[in-house]
C-alpha positions as CSV (number, residue, x, y, z in Angstrom):
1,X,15.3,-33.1,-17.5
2,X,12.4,-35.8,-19.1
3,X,13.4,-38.0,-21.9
4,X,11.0,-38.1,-24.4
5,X,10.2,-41.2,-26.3
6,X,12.1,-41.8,-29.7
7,X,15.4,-40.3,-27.8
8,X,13.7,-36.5,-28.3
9,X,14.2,-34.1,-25.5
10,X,11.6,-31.2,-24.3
11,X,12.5,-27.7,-24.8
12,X,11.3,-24.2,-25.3
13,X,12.9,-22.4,-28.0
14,X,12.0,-18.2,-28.0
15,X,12.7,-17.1,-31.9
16,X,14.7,-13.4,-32.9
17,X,11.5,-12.6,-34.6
18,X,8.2,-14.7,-35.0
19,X,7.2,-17.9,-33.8
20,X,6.6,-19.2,-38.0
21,X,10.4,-18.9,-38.2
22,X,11.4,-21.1,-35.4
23,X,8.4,-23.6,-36.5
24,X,10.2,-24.1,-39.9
25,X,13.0,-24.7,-37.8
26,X,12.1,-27.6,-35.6
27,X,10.5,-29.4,-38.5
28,X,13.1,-29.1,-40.7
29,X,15.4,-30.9,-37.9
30,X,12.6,-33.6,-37.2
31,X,11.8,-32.2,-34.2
32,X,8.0,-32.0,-32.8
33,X,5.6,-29.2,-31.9
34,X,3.5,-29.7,-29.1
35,X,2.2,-25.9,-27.9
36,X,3.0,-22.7,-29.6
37,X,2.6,-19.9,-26.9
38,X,2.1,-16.7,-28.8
39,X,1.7,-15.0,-25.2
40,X,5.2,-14.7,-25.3
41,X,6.4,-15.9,-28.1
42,X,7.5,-19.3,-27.9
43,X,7.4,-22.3,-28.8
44,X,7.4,-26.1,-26.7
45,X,9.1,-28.5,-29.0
46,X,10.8,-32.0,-28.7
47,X,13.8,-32.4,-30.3
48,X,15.8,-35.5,-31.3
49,X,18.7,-35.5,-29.0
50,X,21.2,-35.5,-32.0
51,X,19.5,-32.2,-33.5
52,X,19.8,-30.0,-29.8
53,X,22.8,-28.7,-30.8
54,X,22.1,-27.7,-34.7
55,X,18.9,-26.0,-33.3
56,X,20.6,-23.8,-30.2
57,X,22.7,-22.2,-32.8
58,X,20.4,-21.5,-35.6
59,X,20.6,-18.2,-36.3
60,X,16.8,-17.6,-36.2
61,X,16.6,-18.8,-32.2
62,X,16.9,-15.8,-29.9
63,X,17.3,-19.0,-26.6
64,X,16.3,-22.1,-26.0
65,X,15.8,-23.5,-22.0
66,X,14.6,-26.9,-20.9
67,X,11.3,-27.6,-20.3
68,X,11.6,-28.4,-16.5
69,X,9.4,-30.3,-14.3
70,X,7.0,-28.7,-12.4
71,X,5.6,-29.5,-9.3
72,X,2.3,-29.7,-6.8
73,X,3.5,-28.1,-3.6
74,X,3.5,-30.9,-1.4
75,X,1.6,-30.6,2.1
76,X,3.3,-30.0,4.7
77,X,2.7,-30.3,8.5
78,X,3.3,-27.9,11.8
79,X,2.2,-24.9,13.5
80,X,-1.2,-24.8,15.5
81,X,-4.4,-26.4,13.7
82,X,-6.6,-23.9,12.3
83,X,-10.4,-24.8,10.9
84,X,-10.9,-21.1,9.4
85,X,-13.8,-19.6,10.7
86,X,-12.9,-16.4,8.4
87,X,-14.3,-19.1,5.6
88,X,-17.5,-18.7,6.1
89,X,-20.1,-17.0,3.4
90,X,-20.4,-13.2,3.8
91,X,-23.3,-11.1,2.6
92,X,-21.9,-9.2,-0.1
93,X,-18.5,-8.8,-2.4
94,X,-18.5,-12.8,-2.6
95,X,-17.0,-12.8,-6.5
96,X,-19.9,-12.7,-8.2
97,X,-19.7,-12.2,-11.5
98,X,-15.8,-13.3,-11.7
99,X,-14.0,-16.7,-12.8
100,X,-10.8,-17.8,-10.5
101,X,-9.0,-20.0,-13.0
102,X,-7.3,-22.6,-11.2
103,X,-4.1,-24.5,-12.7
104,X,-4.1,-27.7,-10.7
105,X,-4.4,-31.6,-10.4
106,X,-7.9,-31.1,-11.6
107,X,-11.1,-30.5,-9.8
108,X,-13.9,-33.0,-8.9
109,X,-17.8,-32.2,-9.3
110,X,-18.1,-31.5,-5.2
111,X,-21.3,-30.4,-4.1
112,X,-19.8,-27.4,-3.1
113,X,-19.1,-26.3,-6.2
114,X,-22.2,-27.6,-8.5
115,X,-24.9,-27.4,-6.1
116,X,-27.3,-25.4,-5.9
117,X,-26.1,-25.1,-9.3
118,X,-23.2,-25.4,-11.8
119,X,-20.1,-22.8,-11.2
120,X,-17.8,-24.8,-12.9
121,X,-17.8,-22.8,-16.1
122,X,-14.8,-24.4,-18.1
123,X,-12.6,-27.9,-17.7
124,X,-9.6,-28.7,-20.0
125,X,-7.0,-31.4,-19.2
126,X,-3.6,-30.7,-20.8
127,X,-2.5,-33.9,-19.3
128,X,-4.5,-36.7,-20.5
129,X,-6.9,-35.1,-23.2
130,X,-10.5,-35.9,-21.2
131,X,-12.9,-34.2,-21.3
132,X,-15.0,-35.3,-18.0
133,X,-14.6,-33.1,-14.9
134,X,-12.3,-34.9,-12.7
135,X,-9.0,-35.0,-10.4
136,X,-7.0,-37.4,-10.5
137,X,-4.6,-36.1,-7.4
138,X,-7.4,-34.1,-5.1
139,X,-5.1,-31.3,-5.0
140,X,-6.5,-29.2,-7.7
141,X,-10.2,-29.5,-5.8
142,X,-9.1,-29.2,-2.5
143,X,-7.1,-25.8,-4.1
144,X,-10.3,-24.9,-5.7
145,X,-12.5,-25.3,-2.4
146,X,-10.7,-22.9,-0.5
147,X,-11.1,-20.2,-3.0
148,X,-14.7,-21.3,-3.9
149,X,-16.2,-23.3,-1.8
150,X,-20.0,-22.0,-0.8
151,X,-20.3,-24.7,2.2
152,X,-23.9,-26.7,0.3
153,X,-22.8,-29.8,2.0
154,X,-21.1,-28.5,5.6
155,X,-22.9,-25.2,5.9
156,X,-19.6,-24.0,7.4
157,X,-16.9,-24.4,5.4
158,X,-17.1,-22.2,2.5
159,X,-14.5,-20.4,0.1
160,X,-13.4,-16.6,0.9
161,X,-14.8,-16.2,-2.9
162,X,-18.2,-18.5,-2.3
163,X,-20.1,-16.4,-5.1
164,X,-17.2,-17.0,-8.1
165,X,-17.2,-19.1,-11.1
166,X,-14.7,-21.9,-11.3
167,X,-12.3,-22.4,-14.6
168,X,-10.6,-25.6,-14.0
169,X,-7.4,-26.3,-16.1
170,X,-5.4,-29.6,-15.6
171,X,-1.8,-29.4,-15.8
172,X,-0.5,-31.8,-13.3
173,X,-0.8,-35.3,-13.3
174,X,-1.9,-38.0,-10.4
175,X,1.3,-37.4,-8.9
176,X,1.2,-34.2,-9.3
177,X,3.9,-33.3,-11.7
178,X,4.0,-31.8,-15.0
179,X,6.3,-29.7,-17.4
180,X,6.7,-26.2,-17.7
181,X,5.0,-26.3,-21.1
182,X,1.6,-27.8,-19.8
183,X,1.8,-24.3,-17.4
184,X,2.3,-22.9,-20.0
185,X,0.0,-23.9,-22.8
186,X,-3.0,-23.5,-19.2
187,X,-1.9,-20.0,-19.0
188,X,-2.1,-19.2,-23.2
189,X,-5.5,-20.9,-22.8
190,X,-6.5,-18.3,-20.5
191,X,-4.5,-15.5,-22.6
192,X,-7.2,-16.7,-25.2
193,X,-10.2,-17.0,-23.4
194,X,-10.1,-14.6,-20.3
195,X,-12.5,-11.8,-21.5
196,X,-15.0,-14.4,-22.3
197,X,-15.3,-16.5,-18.9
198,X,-14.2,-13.0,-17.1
199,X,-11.5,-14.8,-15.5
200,X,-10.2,-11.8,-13.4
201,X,-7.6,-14.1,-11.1
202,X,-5.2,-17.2,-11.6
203,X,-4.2,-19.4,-9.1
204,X,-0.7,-20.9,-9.3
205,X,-0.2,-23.6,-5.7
206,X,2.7,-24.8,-7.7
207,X,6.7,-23.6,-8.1
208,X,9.5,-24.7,-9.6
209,X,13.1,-23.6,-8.6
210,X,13.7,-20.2,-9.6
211,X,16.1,-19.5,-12.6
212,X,18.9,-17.1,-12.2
213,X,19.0,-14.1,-13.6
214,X,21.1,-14.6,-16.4
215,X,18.2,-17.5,-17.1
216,X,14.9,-17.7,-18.9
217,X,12.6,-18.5,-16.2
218,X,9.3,-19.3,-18.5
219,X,6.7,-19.7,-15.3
220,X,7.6,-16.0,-15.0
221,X,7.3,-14.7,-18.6
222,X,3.8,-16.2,-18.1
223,X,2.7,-14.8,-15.1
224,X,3.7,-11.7,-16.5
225,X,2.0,-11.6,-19.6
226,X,-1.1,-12.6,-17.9
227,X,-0.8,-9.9,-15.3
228,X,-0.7,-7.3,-18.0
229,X,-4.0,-9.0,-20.0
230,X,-5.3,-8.0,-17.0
231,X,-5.4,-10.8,-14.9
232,X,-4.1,-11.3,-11.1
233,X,-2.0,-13.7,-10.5
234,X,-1.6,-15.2,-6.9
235,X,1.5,-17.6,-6.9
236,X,2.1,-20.1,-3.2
237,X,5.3,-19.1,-1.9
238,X,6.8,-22.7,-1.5
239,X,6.9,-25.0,1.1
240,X,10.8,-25.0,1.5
241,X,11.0,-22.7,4.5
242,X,12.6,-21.6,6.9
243,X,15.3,-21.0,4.4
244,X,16.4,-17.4,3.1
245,X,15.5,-16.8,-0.9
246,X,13.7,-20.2,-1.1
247,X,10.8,-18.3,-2.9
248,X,9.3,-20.5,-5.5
249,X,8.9,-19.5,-9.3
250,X,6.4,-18.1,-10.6
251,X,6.5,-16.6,-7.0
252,X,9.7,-14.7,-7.4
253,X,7.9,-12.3,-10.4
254,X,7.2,-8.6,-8.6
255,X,4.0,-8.8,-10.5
256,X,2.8,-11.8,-9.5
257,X,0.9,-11.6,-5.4
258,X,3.1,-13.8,-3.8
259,X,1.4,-15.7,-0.4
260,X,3.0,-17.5,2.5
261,X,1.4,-19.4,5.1
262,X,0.8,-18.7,8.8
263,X,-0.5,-20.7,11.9
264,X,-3.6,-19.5,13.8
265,X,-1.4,-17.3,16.1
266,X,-0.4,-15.1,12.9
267,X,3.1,-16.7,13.4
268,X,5.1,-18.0,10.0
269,X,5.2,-21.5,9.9
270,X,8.6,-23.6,9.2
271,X,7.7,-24.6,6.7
272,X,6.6,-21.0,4.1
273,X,9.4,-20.3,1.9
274,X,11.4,-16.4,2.5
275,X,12.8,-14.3,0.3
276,X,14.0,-12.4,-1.2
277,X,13.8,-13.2,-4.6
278,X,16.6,-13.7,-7.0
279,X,16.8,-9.9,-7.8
280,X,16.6,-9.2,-4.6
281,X,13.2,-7.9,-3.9
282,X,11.0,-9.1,-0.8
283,X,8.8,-11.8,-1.1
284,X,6.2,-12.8,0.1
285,X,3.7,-10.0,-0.5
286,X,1.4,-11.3,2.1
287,X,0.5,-14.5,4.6
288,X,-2.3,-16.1,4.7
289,X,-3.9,-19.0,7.2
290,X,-2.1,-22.3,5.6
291,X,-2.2,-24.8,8.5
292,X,-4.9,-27.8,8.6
293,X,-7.2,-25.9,6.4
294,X,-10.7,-28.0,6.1
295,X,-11.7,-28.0,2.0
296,X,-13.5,-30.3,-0.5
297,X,-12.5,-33.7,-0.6
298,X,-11.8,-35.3,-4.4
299,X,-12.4,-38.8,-3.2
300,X,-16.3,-37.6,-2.0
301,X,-18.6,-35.7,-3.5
302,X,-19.5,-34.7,0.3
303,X,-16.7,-35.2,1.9
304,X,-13.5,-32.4,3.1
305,X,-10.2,-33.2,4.4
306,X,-7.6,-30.7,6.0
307,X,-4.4,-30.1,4.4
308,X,-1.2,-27.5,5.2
309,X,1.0,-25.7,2.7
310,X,1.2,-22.4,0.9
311,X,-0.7,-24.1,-1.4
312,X,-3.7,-23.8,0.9
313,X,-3.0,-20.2,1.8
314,X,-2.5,-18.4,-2.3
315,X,-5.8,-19.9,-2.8
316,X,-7.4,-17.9,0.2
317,X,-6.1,-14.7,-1.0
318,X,-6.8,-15.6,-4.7
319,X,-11.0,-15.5,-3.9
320,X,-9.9,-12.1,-1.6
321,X,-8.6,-11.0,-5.2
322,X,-12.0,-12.2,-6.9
323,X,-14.2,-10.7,-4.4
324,X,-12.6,-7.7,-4.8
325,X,-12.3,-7.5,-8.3
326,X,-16.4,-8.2,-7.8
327,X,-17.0,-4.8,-5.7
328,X,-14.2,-3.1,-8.3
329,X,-14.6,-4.0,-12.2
330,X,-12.8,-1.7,-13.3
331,X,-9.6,-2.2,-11.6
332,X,-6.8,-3.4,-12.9
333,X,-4.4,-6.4,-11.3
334,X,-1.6,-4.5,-10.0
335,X,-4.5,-2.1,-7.9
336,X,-6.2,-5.0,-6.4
337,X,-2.5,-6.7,-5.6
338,X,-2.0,-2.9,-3.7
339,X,-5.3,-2.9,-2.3
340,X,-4.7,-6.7,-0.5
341,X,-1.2,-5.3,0.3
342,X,-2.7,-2.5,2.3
343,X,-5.4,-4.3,4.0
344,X,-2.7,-6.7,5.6
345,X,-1.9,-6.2,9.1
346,X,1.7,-7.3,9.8
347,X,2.8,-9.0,12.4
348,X,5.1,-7.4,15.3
349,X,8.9,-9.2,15.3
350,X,8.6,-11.2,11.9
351,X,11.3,-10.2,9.4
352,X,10.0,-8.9,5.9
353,X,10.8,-11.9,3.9
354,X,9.0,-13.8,5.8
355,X,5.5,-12.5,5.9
356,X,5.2,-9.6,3.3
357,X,2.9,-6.8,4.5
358,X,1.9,-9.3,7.0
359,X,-1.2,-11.6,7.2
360,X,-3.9,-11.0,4.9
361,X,-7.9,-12.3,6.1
362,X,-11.4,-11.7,4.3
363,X,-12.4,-9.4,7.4
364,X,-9.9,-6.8,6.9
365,X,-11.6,-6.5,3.2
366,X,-15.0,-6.2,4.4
């Protein structure tokens, strides 16, 4: 857990009642406020580390859990090189219309995405208060390509969601690491603002460790409340494969559309997380192509770099969810997660927790 400075620790209390009470609460123990997350009901405090134990049994706190570290999931090599030909601009159902909001690193003005015009709607950066476009890390854009992308610069490498608008929210830093509460306080900014930029899908290529289920796990609570505003969530798996229930959190909700990678053969790669989950359901929902995946560069405004993980593959299937949501308005999350589900085509002689309803490409949808 992060020490704060002045000896405070991070936390996020969840009140009997309303948030007002547990506010009253922190200051009156000289604590600090730094998000209140009406979402689902919480608050992200810092606390002097001599007060913890005075606030954890107040009698107006229903819990209190730590605000943990969460994590970019790293990139990650093996498997047979694929460039994505499926990534590639098709003539209709491209997300027009629909905003992918993307809690990252960041994203970078690539022509890709502001030529010929402007499809970033929305930047806010919850980690160092700028308000310039910009990433910091390049796994944020390189995220955002894939989902995206409309191929100005290449001609070939576009986004399986080329037509959508692009909501940008900067959580991690240039490391890319950040706290629970800066998810968090991304996803109550979206709570707030959804119906206005028609944000219709979230990507999440991030995880933390799963809490067990006598735990608060707070990625989860979010995902969840965002799912039932409306929104799709689509979570990476994790990148700690080939080991059973090494899902990643938010990954591990049932709600949330859960993606593992796969090499160009269709086979799992070492390195995509299994199930099941912590309760016991199967995870991954689906795989998608996640092996040297070509996308926008950060560093050039031109440029794109290939990069591996299940971070590359939940953005893929987060522009299927966009595009889809573009043909289908008036669907809600949990349909388009079925419809995805269905138009996967598993894989002969690969276990269930490994690749969901098996592997999940843009042609099956078209």
């Amino acid at each position: 857990m992060k020490n704060w400075k002045y000896g405070s620790t991070p936390f996020i209390l969840y009140p009997k009642q309303n948030i007002g009470e547990v506010r009253q609460c922190v200051l009156e123990n000289y604590g600090r406020i730094r998000y209140e997350l009406p979402f689902i009901n919480a608050l992200c405090v810092e606390i002097p580390k001599e007060r913890v134990q005075r606030i954890r049994t107040n009698r107006r706190i229903a819990s209190m859990s730590e605000d943990i570290r969460v994590s970019k999931l790293p990139t990650r090599s093996g498997g047979i090189p694929l460039r994505l030909p499926q990534l590639r601009r098709a003539p209709a159902c491209c997300g027009e219309g629909v905003a992918i909001a993307v809690i990252d690193t960041g994203v970078a003005p690539h022509y890709d995405l502001i030529r010929p015009f402007n499809r970033i709607r929305y930047f806010h950066d919850f980690v160092n208060g700028r308000n310039r476009i910009y990433d910091d890390d390049g796994h944020g854009t390189h995220v955002a390509g894939i989902a995206l992308g409309n191929g100005y610069v290449s001609g070939h490498y576009a986004g399986s969601a080329p037509g959508a608008a692009l909501v940008a929210l900067k959580a991690l830093d240039a490391e890319g690491n950040g706290n629970a509460s800066d998810i968090l306080a991304a996803m109550q900014w979206i709570y707030d603002h959804h119906l206005l930029y028609n944000i219709r899908v979230v990507n999440l290529s991030l995880g933390i460790q799963p809490a067990q289920a006598s735990q608060i796990d707070p990625l989860v609570m979010g995902a969840n409340a965002l799912v039932y505003a409306g929104i799709c969530v689509v979570a990476a798996a994790g990148n700690s494969g080939p080991a059973r229930g090494s899902i990643t959190s938010p990954g591990v909700s049932s709600l949330v559309l859960t993606v593992g990678s796969c090499d160009s053969q269709g086979e799992v790669t070492a390195f995509s997380s299994r199930g099941p989950a912590p309760d016991g359901s199967s995870k991954p929902d689906v795989m998608a192509p996640g092996v040297d995946i070509v996308s926008l560069s950060a560093a050039n405004p031109k440029g794109y770099i290939a990069q591996s993980g299940t971070s590359m593959s939940a953005p893929y299937v987060a522009g299927l969810a966009a595009s889809y949501f573009s043909c289908h308005p008036s669907l809600n999350p949990l349909e388009v997660k079925q419809a995805l589900l269905e138009a996967a085509r598993p894989v002969a002689k690969i276990p269930r927790n490994a690749q969901g309803c098996g592997l999940l490409l843009r042609t099956a949808l078209i």
